[in-house]
C-alpha positions in Angstrom: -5.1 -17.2 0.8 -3.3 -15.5 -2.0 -5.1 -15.3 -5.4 -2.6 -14.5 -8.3 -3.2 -13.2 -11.5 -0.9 -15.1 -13.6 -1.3 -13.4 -16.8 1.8 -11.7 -16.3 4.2 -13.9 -14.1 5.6 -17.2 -15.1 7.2 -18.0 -11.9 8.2 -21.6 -14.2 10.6 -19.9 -16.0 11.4 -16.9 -14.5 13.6 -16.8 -10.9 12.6 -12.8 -10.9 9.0 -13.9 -11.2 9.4 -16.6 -8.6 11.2 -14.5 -6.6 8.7 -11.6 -6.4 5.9 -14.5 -5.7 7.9 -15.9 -3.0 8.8 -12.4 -1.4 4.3 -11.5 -1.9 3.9 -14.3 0.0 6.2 -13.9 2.8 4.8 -10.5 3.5 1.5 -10.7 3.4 -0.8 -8.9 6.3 -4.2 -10.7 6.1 -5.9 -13.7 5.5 -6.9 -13.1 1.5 -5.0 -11.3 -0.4 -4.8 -10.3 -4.4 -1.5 -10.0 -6.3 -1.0 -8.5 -9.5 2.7 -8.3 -11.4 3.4 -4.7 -11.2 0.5 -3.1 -9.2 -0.1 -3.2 -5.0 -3.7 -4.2 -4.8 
């Protein structure tokens, strides 16, 4: 599971943002996981 703080992504209208969401959720290493825009929690 991959909780997202969306405050500062809008993967809607933003292919970089999408594109950074996609890529957080091809590499992630265990079951829950936390993603922030611009921090590696």
């Amino acid at each position: 599971m991959l909780t997202v703080n969306a405050e500062h992504l809008n993967p809607l209208d933003s292919d970089a943002d999408l594109a950074l969401l996609a890529e957080r959720i091809e590499t992630m290493r265990g079951r829950k996981e936390f993603f922030v825009k611009g921090t590696s929690l």
